[in-house]
C-alpha positions as CSV (number, residue, x, y, z in Angstrom):
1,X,-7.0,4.3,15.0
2,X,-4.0,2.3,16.4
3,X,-1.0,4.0,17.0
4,X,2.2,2.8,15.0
5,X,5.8,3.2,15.8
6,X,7.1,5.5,13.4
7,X,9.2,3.0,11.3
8,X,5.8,0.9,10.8
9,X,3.9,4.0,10.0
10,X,6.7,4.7,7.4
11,X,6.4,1.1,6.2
12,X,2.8,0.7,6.0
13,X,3.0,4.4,3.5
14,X,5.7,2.5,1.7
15,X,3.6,-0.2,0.7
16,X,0.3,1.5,0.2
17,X,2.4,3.4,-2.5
18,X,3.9,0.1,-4.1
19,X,1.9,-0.4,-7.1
20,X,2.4,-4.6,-6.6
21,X,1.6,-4.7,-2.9
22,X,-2.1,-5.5,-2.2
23,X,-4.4,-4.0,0.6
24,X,-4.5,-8.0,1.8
25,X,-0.9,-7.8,2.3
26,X,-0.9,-4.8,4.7
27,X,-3.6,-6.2,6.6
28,X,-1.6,-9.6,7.1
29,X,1.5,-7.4,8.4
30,X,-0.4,-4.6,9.9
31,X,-4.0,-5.6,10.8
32,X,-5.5,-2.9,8.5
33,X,-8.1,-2.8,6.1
34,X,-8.6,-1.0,2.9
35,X,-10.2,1.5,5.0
36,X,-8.0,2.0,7.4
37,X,-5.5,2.5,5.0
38,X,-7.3,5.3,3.5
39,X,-7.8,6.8,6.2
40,X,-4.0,6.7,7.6
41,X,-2.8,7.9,4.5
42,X,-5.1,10.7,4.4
43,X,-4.0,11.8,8.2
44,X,-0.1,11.2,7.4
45,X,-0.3,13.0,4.1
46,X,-0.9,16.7,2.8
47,X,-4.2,16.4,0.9
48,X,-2.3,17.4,-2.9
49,X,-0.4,14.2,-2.0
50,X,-3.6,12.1,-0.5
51,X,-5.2,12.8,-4.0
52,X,-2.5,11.9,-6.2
53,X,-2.6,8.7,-4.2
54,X,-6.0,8.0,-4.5
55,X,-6.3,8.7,-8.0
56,X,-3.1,6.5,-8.3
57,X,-4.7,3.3,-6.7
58,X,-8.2,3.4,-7.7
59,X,-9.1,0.6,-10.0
60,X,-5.8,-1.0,-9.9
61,X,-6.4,-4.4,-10.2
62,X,-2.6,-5.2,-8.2
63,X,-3.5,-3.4,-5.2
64,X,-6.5,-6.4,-4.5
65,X,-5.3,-10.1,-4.5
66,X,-8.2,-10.9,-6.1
67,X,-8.4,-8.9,-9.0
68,X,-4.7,-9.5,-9.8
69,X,-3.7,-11.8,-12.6
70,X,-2.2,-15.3,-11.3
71,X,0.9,-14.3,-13.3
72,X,1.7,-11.6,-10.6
73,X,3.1,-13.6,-7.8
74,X,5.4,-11.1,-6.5
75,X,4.5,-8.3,-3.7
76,X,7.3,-5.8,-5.6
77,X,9.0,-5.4,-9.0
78,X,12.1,-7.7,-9.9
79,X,13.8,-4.5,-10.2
80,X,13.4,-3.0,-7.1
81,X,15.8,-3.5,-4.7
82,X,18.4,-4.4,-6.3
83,X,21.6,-4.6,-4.5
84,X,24.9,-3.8,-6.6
């Protein structure tokens, strides 16, 4: 497994916990798969928190670009990081 400086570890967590960020799109950043995803997320998490996870992304059609509706052409919310 390739070792990540802790802020791009931090990120990568980040966005495999975004509900509108795809798999494809951490690959394009980071270089990993969907499976190496998993698998980082399963050594950087305590397993309760691994399994919410899991249950949290399986079958959601945003977290593949493929099986996202064209209307979702946004990586986040329009309501997320809003700056006041």
């Amino acid at each position: 497994m390739n070792k990540f400086a802790e802020q791009d570890l931090s990120r990568i967590i980040e966005m495999a916990w975004e509900d509108r960020t795809p798999f494809e799109a951490i690959h394009r950043e980071f270089g990993l798969n969907e499976t190496a995803v998993i698998r980082l997320m399963r050594e950087n998490m305590k397993p309760s928190s691994f399994k919410m996870w899991r249950k949290r992304v399986t079958g959601r059609k945003t977290k593949h670009v493929q099986l996202r509706s064209p209307d979702v052409i946004r990586a986040y919310c329009s309501r997320q990081y809003k700056r006041f």
